[in-house]
Backbone as CSV, one residue per row, in Angstrom:
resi,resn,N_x,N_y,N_z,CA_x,CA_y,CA_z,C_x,C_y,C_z
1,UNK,11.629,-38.481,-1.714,10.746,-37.435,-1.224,11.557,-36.144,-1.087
2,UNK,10.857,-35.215,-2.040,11.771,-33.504,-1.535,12.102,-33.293,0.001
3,UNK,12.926,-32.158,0.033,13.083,-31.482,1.713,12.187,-30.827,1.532
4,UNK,12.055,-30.536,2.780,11.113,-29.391,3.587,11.731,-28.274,3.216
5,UNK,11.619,-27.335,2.194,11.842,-25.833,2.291,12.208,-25.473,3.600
6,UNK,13.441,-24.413,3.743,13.868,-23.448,4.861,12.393,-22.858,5.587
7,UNK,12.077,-22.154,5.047,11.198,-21.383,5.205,9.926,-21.870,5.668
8,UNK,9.698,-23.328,5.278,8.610,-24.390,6.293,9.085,-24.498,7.828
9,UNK,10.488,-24.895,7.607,10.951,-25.427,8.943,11.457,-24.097,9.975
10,UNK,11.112,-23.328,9.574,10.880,-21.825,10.147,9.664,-20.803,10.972
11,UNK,8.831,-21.587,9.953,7.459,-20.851,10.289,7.172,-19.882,11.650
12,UNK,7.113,-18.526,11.701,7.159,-18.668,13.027,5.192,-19.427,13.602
13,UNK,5.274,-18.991,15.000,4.284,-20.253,15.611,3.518,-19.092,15.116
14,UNK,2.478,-17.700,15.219,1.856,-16.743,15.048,0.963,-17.238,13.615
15,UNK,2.032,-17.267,12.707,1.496,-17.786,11.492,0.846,-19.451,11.151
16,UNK,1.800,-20.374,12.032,1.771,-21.459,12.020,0.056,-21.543,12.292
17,UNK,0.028,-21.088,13.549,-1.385,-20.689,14.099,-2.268,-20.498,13.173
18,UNK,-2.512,-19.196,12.954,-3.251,-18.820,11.229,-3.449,-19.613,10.338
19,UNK,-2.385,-20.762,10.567,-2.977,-21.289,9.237,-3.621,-22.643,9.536
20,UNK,-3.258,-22.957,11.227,-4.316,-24.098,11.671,-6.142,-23.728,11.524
21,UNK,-5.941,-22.676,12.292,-7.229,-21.512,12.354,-7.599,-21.753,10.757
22,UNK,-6.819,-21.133,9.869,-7.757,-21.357,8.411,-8.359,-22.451,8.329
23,UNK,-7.480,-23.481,8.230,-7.778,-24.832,7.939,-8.894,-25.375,8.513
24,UNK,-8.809,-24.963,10.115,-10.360,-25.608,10.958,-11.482,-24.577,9.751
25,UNK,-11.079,-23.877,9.672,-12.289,-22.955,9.003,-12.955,-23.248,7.867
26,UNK,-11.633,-23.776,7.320,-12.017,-24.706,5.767,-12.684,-26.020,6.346
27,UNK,-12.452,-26.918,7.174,-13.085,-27.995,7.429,-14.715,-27.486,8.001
28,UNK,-14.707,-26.740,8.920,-16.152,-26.675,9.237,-17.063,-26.053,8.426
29,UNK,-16.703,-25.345,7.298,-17.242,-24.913,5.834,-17.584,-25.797,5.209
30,UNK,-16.694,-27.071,4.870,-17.049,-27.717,3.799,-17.994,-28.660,4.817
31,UNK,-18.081,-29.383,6.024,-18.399,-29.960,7.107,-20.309,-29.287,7.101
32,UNK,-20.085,-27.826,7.065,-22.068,-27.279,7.567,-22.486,-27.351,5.846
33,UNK,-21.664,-27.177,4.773,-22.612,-27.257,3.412,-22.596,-28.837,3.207
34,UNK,-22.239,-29.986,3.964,-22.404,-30.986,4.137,-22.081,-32.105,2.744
35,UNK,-20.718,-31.784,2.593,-19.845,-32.120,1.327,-18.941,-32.739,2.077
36,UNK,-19.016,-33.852,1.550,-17.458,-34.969,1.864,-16.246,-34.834,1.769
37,UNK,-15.221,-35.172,2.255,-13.932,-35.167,2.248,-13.386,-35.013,0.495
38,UNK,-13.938,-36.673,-0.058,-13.846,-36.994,-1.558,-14.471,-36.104,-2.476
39,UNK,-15.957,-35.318,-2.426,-16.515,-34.376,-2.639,-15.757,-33.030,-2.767
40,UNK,-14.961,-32.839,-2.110,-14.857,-31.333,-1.723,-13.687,-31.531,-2.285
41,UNK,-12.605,-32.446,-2.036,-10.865,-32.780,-2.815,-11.542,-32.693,-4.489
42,UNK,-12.410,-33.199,-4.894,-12.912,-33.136,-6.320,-13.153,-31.911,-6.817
43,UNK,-13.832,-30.804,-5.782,-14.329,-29.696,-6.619,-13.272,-29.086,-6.711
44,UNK,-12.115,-29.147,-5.434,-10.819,-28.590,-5.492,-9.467,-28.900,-6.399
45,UNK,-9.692,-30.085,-7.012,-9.269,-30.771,-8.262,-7.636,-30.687,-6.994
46,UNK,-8.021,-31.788,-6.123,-6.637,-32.430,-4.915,-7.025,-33.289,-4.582
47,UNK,-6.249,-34.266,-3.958,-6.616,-35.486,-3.451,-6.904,-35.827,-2.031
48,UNK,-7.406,-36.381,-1.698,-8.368,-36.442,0.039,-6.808,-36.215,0.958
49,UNK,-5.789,-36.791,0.815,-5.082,-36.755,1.772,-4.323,-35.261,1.839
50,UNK,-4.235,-34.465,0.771,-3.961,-33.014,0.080,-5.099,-32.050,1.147
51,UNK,-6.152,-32.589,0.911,-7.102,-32.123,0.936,-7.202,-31.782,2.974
52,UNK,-6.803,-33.208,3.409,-6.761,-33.389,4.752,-5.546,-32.993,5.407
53,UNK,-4.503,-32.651,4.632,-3.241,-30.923,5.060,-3.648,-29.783,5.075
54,UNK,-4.716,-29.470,4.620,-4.710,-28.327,3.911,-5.849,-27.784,5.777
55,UNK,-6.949,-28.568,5.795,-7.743,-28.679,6.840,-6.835,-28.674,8.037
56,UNK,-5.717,-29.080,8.099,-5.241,-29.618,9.330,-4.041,-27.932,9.538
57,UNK,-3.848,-27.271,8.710,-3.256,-26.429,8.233,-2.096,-26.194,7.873
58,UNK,-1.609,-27.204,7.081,-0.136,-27.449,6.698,0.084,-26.142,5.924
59,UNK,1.482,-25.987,5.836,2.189,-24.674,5.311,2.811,-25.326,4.205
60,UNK,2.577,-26.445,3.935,3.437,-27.286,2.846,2.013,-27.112,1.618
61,UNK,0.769,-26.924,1.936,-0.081,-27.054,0.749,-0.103,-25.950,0.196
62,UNK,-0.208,-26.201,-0.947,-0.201,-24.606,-1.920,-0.987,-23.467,-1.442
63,UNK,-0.632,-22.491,-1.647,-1.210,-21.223,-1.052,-2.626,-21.553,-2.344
64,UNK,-2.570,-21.544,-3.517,-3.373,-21.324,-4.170,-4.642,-22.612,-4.100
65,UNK,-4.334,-23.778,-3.698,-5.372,-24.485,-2.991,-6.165,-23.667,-1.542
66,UNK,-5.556,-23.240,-1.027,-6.388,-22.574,-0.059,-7.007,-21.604,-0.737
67,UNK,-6.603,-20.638,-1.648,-7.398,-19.708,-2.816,-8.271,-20.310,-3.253
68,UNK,-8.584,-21.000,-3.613,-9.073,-21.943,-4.530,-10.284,-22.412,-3.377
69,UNK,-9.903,-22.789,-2.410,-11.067,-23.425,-1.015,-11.489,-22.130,-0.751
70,UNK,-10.999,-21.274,-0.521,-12.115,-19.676,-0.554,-13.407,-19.493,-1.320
71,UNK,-12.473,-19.314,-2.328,-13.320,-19.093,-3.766,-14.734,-20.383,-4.033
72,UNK,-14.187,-21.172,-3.229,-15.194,-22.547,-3.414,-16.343,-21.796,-2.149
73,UNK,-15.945,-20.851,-1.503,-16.883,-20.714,-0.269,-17.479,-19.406,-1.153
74,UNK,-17.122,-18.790,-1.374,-17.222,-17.730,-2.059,-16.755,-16.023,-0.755
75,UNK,-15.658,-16.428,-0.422,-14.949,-15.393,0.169,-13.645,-15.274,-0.450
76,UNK,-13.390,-15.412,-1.768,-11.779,-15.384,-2.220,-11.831,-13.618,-1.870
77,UNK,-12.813,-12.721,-2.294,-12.400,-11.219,-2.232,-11.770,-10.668,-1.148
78,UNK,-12.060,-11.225,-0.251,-11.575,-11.020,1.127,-10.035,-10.684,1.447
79,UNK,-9.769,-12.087,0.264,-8.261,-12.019,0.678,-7.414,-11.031,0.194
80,UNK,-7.874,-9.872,-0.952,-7.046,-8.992,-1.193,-7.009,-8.384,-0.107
81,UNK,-7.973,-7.778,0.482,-7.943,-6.987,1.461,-7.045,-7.341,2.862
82,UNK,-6.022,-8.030,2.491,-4.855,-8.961,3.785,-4.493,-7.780,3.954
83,UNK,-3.460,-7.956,2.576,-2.130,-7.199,2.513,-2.373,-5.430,2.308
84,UNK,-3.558,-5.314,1.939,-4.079,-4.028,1.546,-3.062,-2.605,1.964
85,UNK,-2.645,-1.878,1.621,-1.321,-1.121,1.732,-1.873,-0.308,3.106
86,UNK,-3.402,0.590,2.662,-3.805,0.868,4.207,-3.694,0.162,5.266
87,UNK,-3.826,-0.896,5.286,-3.980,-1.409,6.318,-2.439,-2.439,7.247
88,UNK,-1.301,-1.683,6.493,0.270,-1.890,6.668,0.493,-1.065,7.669
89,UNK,0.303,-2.049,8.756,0.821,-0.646,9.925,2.059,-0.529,10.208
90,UNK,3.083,-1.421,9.694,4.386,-1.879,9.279,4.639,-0.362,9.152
91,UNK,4.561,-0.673,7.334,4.914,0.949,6.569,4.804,1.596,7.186
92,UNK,3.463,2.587,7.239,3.348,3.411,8.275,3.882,3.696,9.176
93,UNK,4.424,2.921,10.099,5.024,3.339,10.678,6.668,4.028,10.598
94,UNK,6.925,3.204,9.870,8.430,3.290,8.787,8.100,4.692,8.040
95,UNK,7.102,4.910,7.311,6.875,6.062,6.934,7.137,7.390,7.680
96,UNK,6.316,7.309,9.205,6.364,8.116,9.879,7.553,8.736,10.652
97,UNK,8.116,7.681,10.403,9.736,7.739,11.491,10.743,8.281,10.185
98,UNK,10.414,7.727,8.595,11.383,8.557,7.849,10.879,10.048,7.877
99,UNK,9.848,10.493,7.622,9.484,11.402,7.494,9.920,12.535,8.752
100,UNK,9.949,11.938,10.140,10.525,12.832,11.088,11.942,12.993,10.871
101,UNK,12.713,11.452,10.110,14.629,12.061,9.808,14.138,13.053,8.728
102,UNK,13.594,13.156,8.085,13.206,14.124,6.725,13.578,15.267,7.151
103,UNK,12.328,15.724,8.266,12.122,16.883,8.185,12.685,18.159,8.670
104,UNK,12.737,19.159,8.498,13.543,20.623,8.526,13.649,20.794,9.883
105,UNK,14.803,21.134,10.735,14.690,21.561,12.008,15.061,22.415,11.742
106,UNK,14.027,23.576,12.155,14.019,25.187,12.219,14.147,25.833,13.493
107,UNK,14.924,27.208,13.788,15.639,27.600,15.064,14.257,28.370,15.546
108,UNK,13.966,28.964,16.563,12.990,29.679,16.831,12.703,30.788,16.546
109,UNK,13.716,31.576,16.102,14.177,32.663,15.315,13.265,32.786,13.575
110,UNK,13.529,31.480,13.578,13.340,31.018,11.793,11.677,31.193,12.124
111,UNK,11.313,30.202,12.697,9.739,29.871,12.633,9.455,31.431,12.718
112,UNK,9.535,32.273,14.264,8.711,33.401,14.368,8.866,34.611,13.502
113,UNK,10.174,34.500,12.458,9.708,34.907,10.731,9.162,34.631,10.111
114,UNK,8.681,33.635,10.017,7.430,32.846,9.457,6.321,33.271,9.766
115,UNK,6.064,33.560,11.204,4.718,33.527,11.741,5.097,35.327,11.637
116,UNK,5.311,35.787,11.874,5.455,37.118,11.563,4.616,37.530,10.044
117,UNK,5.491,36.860,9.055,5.485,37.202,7.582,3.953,36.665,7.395
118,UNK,3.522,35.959,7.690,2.299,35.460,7.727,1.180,36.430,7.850
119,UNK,1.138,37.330,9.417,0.597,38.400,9.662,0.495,39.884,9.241
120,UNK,1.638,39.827,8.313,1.774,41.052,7.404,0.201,41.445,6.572
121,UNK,-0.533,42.340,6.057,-1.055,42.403,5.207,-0.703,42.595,4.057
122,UNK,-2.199,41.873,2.769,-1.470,41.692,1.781,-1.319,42.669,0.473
123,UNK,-0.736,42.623,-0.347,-0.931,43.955,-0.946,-1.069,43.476,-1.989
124,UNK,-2.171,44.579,-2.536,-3.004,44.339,-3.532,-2.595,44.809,-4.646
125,UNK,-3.016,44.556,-5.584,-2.366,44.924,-7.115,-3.930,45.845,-7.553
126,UNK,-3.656,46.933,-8.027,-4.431,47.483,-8.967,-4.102,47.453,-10.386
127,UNK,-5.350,47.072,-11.494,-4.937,47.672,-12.682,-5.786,48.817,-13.069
């Protein structure tokens, strides 16, 4: 029998969670359209005990069997919208904090030439 991948025996609990939560979600889906264990491992082309990790929310079953149990519900679209870049409040935030090392620190001197030059009127070109 293989090892357990690093990265199984890691999981933090947050995710671990998530993916119990999926799994109940997948069971009471296939459970109210009132499809069997053997039924539902068939349409998913896995086997009942595959089938009964996946429900229970093992991190060991393929990500793409759970794709696949979406798509059988008909919510696979959903799942692009996880990772969706808007919705990275990660980045963003990383963004925001490079963007303040970025930016120009100007003396007060500097700016109220600015705001000065601003108020000038403008001059017009005749031909």
């Amino acid at each position: 029998m293989p090892s357990t991948p690093q990265a199984l025996q890691t999981l933090p609990p947050a995710a671990a969670q998530a993916l119990r939560a999926l799994g109940e979600n997948l069971a009471i889906a296939r459970v109210r359209r009132r499809e069997s264990q053997r039924t539902w491992a068939k349409r998913l082309g896995i086997s009942v005990p595959t089938l009964i990790r996946m429900e229970r929310g093992d991190a060991g079953v393929s990500a793409g069997i759970y794709v696949t149990a979406l798509w059988l519900m008909g919510r696979v679209n959903a799942l692009s919208a996880i990772a969706a870049p808007a919705e990275d409040k990660g980045a963003l935030e990383s963004d925001v904090r490079g963007a303040l090392k970025r930016r120009a620190v100007r003396s007060a001197a500097s700016v109220e030439a600015r705001l000065a030059r601003g108020k000038q009127p403008k001059k017009t070109v005749r031909s």
